[in-house]
mmCIF file of the protein (N, C-alpha, C, O) and its ligand, coordinates in Angstrom:
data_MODEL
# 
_entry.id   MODEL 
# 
loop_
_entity.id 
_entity.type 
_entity.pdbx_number_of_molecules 
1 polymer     1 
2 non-polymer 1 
# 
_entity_poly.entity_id                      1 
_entity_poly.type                           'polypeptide(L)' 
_entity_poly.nstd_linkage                   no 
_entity_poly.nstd_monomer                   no 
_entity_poly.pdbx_seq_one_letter_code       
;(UNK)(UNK)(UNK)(UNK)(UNK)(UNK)(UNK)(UNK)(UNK)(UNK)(UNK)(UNK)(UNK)(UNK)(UNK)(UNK)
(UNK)(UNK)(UNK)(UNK)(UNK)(UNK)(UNK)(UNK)(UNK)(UNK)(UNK)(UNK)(UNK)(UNK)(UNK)(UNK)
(UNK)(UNK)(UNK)(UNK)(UNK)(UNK)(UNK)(UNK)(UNK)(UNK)(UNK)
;
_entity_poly.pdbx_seq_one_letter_code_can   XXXXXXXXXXXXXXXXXXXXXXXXXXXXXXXXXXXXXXXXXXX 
_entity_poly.pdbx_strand_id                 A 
# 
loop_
_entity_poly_seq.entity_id 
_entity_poly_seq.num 
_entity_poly_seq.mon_id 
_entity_poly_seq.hetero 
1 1  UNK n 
1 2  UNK n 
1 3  UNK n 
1 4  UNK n 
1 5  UNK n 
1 6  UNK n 
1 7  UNK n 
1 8  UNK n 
1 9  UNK n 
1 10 UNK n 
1 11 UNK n 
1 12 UNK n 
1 13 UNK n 
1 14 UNK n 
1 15 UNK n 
1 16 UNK n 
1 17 UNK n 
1 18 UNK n 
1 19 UNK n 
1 20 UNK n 
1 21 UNK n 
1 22 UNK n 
1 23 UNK n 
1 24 UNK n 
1 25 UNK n 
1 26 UNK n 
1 27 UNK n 
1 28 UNK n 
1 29 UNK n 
1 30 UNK n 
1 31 UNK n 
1 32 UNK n 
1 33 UNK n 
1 34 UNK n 
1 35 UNK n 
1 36 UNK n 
1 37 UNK n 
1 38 UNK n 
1 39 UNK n 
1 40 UNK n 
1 41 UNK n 
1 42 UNK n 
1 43 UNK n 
# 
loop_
_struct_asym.id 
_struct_asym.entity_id 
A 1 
B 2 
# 
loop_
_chem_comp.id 
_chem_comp.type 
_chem_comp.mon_nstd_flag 
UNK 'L-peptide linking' . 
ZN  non-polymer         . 
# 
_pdbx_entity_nonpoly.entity_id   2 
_pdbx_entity_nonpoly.name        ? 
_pdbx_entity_nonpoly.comp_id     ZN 
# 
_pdbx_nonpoly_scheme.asym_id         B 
_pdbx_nonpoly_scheme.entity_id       2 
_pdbx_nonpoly_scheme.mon_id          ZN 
_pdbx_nonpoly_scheme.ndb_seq_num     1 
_pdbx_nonpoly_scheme.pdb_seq_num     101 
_pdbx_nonpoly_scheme.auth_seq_num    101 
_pdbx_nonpoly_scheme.pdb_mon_id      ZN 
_pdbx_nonpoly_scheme.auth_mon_id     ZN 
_pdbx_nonpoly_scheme.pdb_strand_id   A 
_pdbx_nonpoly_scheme.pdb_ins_code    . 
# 
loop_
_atom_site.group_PDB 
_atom_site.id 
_atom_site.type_symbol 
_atom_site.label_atom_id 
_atom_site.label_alt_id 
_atom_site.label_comp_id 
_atom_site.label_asym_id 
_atom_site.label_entity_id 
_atom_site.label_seq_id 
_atom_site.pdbx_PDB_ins_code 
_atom_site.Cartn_x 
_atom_site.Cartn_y 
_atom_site.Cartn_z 
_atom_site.occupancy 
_atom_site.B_iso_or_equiv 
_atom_site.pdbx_formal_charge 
_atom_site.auth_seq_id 
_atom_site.auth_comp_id 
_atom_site.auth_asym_id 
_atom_site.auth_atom_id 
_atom_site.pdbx_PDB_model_num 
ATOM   1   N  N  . UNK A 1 1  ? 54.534 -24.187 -142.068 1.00 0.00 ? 1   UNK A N  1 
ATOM   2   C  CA . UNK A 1 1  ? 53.094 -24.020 -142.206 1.00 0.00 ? 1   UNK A CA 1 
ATOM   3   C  C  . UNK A 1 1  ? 52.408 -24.424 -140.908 1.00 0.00 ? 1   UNK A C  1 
ATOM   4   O  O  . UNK A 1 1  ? 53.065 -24.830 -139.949 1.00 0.00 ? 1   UNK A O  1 
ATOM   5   N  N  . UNK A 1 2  ? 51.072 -24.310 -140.883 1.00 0.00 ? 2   UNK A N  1 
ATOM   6   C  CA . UNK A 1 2  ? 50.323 -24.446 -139.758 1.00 0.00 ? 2   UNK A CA 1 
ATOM   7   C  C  . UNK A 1 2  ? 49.490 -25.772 -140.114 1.00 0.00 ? 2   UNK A C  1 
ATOM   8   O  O  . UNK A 1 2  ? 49.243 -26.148 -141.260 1.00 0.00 ? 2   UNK A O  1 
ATOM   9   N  N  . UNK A 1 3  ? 49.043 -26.511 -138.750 1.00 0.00 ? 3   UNK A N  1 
ATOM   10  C  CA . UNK A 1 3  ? 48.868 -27.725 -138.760 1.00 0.00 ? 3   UNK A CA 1 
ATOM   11  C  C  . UNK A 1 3  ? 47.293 -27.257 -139.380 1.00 0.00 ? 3   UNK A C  1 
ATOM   12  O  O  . UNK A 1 3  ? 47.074 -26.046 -139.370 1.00 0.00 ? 3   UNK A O  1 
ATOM   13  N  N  . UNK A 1 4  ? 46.376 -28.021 -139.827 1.00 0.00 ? 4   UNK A N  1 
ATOM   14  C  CA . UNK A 1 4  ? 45.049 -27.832 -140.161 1.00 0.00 ? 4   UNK A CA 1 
ATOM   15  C  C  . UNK A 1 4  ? 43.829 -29.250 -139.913 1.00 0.00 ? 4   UNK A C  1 
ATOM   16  O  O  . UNK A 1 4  ? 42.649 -29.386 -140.236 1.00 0.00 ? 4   UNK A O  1 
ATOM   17  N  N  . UNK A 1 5  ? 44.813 -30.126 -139.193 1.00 0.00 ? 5   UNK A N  1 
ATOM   18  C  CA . UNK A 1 5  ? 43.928 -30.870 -138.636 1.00 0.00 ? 5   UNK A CA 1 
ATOM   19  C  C  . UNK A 1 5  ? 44.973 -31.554 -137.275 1.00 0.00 ? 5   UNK A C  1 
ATOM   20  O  O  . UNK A 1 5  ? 46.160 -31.228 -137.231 1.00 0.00 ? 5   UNK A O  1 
ATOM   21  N  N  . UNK A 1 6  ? 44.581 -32.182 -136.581 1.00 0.00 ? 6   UNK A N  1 
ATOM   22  C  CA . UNK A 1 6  ? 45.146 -33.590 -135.798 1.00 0.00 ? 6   UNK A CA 1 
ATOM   23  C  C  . UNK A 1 6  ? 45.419 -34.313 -136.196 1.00 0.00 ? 6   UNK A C  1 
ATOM   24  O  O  . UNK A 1 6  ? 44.731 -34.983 -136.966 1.00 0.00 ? 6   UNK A O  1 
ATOM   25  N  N  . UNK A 1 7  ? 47.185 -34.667 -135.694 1.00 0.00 ? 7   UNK A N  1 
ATOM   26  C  CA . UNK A 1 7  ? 47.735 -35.554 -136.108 1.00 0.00 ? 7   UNK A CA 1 
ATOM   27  C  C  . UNK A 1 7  ? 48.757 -36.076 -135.063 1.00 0.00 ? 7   UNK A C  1 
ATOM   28  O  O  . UNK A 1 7  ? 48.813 -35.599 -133.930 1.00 0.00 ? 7   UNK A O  1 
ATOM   29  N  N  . UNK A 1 8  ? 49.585 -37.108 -135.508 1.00 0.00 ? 8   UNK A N  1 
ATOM   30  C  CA . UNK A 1 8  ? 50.892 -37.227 -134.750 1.00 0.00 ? 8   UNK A CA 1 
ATOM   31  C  C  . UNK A 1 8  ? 52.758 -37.050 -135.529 1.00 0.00 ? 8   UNK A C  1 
ATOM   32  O  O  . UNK A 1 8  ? 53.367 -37.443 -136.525 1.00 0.00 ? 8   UNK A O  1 
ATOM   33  N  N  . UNK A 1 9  ? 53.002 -36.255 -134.361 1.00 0.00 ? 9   UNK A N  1 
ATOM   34  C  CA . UNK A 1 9  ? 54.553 -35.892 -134.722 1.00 0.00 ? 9   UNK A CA 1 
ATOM   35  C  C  . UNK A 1 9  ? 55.217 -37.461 -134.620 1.00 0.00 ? 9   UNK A C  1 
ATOM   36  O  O  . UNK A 1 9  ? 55.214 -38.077 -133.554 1.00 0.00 ? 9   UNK A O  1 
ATOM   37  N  N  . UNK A 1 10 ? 55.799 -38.033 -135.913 1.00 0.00 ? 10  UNK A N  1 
ATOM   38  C  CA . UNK A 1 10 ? 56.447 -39.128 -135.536 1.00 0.00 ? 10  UNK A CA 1 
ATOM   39  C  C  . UNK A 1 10 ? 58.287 -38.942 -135.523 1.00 0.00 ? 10  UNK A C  1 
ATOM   40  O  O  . UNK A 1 10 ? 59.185 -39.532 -136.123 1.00 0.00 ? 10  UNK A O  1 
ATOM   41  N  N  . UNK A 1 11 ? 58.266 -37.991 -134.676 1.00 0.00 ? 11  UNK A N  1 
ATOM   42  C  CA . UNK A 1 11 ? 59.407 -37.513 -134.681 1.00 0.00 ? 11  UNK A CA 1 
ATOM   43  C  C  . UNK A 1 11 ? 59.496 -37.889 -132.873 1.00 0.00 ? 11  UNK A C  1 
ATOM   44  O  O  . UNK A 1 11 ? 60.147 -38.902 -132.618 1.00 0.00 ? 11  UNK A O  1 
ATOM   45  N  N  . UNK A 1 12 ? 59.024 -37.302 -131.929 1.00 0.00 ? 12  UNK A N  1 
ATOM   46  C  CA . UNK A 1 12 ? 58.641 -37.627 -130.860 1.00 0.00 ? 12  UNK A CA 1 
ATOM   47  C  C  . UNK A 1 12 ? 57.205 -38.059 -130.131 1.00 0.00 ? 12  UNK A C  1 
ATOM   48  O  O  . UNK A 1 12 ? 56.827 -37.969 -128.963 1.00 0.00 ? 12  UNK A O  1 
ATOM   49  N  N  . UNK A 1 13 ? 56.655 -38.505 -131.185 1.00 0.00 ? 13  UNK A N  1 
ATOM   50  C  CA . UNK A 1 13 ? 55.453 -39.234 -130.842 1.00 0.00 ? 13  UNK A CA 1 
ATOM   51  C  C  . UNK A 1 13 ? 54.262 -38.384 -130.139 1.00 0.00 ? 13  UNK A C  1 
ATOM   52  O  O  . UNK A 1 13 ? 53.190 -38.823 -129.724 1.00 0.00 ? 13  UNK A O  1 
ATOM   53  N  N  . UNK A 1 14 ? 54.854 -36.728 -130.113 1.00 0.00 ? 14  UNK A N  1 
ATOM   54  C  CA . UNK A 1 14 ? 53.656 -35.950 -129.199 1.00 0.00 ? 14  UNK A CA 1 
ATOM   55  C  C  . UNK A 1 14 ? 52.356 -35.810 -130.258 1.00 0.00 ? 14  UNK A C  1 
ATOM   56  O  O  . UNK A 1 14 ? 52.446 -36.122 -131.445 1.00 0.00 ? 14  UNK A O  1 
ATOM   57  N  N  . UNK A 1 15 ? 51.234 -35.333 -129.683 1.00 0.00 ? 15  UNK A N  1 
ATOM   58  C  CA . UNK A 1 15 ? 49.939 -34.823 -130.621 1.00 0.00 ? 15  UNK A CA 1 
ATOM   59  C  C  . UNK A 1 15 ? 50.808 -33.392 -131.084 1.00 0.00 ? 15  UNK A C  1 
ATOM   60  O  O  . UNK A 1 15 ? 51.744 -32.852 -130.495 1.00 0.00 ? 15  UNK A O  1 
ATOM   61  N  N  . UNK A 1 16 ? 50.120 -32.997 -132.381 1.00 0.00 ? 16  UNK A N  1 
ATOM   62  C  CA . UNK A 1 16 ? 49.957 -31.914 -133.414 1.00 0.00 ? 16  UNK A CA 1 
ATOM   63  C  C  . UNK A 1 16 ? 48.758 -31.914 -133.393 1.00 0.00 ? 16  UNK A C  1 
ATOM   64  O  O  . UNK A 1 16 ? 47.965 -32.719 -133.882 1.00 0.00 ? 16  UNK A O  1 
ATOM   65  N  N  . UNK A 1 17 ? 48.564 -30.831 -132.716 1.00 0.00 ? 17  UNK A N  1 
ATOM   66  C  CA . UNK A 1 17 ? 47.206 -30.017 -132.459 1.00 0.00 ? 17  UNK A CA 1 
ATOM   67  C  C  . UNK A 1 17 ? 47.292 -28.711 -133.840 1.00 0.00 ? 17  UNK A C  1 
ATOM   68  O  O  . UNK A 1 17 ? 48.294 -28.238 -134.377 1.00 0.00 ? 17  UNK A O  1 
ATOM   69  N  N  . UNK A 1 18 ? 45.924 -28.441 -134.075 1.00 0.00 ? 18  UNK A N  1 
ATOM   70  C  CA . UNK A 1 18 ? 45.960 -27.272 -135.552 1.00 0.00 ? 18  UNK A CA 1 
ATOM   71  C  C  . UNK A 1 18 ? 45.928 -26.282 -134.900 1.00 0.00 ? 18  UNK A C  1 
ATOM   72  O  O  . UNK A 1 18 ? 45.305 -25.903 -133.909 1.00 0.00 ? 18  UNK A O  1 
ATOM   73  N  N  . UNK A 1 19 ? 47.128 -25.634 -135.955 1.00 0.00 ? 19  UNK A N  1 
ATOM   74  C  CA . UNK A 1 19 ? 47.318 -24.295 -135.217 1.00 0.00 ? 19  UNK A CA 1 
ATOM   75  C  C  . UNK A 1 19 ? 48.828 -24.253 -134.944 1.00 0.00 ? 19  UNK A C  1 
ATOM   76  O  O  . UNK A 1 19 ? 49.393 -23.162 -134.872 1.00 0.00 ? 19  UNK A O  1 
ATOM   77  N  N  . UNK A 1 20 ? 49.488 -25.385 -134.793 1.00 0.00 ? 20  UNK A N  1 
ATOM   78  C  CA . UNK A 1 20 ? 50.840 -25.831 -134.562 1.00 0.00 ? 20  UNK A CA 1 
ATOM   79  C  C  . UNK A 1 20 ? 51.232 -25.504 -135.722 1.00 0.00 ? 20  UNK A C  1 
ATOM   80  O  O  . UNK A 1 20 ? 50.558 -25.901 -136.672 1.00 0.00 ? 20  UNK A O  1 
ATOM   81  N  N  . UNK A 1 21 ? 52.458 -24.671 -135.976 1.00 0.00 ? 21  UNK A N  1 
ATOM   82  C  CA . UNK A 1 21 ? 53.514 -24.859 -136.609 1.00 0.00 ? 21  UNK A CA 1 
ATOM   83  C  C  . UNK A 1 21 ? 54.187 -26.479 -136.933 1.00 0.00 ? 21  UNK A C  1 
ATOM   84  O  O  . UNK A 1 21 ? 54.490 -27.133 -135.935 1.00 0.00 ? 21  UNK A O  1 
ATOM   85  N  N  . UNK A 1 22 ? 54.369 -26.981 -138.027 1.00 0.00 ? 22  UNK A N  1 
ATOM   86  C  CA . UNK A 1 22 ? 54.722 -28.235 -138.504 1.00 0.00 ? 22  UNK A CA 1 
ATOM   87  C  C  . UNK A 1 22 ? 55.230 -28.119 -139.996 1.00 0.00 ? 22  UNK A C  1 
ATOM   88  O  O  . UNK A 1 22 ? 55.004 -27.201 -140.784 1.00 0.00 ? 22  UNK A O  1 
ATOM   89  N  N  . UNK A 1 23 ? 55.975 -29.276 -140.197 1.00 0.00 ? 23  UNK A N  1 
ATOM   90  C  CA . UNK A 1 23 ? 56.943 -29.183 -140.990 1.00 0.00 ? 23  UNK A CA 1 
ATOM   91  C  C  . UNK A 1 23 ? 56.789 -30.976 -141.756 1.00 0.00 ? 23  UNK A C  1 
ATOM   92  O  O  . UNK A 1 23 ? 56.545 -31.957 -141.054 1.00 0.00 ? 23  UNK A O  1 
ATOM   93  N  N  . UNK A 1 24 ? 56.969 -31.036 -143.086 1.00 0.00 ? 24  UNK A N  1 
ATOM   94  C  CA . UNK A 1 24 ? 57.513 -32.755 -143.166 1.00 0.00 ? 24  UNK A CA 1 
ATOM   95  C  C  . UNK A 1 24 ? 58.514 -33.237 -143.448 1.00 0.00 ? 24  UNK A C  1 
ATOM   96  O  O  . UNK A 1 24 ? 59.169 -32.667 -144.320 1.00 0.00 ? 24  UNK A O  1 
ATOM   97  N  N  . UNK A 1 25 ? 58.967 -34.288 -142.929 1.00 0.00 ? 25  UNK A N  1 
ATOM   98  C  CA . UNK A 1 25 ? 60.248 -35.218 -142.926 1.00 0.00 ? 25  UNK A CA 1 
ATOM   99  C  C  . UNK A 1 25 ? 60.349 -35.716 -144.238 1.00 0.00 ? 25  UNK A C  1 
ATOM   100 O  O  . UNK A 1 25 ? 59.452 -35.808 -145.076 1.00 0.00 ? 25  UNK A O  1 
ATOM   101 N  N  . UNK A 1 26 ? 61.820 -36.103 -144.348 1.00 0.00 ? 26  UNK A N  1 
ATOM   102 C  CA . UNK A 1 26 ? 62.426 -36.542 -145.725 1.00 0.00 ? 26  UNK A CA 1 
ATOM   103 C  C  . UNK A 1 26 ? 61.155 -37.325 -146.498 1.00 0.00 ? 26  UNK A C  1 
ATOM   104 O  O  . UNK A 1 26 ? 60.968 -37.137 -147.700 1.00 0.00 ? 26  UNK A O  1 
ATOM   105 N  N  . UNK A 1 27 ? 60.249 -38.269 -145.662 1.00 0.00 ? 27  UNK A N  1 
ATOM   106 C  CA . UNK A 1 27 ? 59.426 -39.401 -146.234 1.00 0.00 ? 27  UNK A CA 1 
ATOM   107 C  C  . UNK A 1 27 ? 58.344 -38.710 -146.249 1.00 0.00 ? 27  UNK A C  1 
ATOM   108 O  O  . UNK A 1 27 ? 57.421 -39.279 -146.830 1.00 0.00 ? 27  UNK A O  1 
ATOM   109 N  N  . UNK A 1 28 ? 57.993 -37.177 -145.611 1.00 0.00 ? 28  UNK A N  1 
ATOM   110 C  CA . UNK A 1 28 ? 56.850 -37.043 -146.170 1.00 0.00 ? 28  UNK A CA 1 
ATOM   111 C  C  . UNK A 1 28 ? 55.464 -37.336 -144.632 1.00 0.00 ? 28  UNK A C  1 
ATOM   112 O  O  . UNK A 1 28 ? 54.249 -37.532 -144.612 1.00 0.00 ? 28  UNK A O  1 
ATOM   113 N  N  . UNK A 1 29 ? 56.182 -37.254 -143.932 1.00 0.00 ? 29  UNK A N  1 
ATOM   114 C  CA . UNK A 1 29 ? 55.551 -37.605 -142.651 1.00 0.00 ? 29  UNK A CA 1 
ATOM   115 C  C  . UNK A 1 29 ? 55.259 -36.283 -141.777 1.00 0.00 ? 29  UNK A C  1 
ATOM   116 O  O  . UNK A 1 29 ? 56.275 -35.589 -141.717 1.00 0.00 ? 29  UNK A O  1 
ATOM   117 N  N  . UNK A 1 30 ? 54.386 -35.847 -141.223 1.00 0.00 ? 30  UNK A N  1 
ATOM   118 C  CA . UNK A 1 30 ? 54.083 -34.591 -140.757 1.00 0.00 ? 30  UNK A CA 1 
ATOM   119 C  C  . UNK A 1 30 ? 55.014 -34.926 -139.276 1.00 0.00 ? 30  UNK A C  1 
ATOM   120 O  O  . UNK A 1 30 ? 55.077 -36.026 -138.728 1.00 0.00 ? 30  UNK A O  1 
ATOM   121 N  N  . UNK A 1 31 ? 55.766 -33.529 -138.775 1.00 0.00 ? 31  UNK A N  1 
ATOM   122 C  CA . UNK A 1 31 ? 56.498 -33.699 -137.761 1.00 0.00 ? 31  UNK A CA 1 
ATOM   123 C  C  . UNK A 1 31 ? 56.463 -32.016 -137.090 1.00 0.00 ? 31  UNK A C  1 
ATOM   124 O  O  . UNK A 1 31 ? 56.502 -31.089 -137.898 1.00 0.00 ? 31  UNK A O  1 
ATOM   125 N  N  . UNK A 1 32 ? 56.390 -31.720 -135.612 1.00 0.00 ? 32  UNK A N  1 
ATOM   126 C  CA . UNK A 1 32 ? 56.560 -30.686 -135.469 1.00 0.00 ? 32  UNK A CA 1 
ATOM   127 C  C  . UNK A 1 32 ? 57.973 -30.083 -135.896 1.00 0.00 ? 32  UNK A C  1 
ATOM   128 O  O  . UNK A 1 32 ? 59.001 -30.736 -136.072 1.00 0.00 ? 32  UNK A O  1 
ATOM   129 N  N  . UNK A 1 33 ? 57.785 -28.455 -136.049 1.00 0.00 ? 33  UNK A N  1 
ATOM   130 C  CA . UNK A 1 33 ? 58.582 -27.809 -136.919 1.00 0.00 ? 33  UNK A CA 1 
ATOM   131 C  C  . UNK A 1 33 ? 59.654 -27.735 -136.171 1.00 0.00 ? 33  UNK A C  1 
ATOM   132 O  O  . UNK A 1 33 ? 60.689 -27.592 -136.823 1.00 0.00 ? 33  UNK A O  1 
ATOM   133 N  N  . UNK A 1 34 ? 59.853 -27.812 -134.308 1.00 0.00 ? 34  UNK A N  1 
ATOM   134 C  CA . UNK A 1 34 ? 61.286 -28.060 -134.156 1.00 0.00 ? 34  UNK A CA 1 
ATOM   135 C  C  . UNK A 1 34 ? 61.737 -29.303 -133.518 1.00 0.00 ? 34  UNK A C  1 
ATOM   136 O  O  . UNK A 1 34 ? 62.510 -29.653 -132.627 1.00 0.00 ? 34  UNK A O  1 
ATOM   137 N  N  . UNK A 1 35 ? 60.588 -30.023 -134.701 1.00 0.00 ? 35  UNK A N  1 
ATOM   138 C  CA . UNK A 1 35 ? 61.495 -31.972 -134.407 1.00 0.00 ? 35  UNK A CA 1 
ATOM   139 C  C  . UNK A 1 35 ? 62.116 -32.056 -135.315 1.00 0.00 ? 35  UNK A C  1 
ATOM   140 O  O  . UNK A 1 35 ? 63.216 -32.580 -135.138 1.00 0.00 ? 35  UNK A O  1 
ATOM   141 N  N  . UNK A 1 36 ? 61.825 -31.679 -136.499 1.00 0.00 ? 36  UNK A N  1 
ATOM   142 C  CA . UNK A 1 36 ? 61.994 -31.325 -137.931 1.00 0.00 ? 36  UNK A CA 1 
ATOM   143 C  C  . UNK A 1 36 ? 63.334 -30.615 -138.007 1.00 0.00 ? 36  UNK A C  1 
ATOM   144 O  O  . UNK A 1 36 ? 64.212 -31.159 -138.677 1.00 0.00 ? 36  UNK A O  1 
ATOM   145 N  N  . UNK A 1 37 ? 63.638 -29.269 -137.296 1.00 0.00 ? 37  UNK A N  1 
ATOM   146 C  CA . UNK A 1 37 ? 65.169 -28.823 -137.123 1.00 0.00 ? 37  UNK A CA 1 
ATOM   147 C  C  . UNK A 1 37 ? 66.338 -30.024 -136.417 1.00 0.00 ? 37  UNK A C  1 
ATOM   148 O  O  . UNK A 1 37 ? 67.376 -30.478 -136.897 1.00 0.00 ? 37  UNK A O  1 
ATOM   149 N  N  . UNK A 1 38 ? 65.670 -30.280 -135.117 1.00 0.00 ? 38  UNK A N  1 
ATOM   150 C  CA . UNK A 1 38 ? 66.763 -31.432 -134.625 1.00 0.00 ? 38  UNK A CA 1 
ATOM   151 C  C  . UNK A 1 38 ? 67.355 -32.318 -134.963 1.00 0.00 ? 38  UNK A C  1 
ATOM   152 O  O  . UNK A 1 38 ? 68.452 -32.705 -134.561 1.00 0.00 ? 38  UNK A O  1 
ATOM   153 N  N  . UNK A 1 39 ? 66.169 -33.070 -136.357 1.00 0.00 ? 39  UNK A N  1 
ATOM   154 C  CA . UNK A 1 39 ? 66.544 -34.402 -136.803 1.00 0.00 ? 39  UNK A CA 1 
ATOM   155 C  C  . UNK A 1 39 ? 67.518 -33.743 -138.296 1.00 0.00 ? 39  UNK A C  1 
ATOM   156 O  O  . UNK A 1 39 ? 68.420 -34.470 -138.713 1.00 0.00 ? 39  UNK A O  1 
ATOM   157 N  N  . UNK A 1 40 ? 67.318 -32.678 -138.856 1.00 0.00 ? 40  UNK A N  1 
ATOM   158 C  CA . UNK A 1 40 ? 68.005 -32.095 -138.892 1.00 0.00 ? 40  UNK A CA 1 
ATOM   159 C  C  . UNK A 1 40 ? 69.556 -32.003 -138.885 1.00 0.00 ? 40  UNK A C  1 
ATOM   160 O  O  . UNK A 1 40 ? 70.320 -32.145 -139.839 1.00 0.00 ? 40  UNK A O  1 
ATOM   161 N  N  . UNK A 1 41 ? 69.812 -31.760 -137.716 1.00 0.00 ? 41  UNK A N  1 
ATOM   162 C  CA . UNK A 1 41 ? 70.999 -30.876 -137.006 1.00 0.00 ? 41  UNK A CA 1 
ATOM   163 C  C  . UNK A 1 41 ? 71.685 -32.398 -136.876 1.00 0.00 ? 41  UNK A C  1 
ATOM   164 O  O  . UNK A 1 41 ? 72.874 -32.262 -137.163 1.00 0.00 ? 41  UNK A O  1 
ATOM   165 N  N  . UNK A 1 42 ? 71.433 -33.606 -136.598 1.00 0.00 ? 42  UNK A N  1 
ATOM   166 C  CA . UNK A 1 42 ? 71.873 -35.052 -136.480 1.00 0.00 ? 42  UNK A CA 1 
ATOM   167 C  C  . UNK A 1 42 ? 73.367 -35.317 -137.604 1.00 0.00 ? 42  UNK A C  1 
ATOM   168 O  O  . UNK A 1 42 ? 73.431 -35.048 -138.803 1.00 0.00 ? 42  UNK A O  1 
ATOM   169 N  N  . UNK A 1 43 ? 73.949 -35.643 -137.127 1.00 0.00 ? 43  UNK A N  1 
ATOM   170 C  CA . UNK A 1 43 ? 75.099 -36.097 -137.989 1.00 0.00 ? 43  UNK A CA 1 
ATOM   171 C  C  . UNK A 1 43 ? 74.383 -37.563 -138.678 1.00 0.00 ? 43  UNK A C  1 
ATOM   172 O  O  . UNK A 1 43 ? 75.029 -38.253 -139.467 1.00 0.00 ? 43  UNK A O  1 
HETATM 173 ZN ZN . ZN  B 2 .  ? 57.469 -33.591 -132.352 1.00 0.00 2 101 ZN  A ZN 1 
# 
């Protein structure tokens, strides 16, 4: 989905600007959508 306000990715700590593609983490935490694949891909 698309971001709809400002926030922060606490995945790598960058801004999520709206309009960004974003995704949420296991807890529910807004994260961009390919911090979200990487953490992911983690053994
Ligand atoms: Zn991020």
């Amino acid at each position: 989905m698309k971001a709809k306000f400002k926030t922060t990715c606490i995945s790598c700590n960058g801004e999520i600007n709206p309009g960004k593609e974003i995704a949420k983490d296991n807890s529910g935490k807004w994260v961009h959508k390919h911090c979200l694949t990487e953490a992911v891909e983690l053994p």
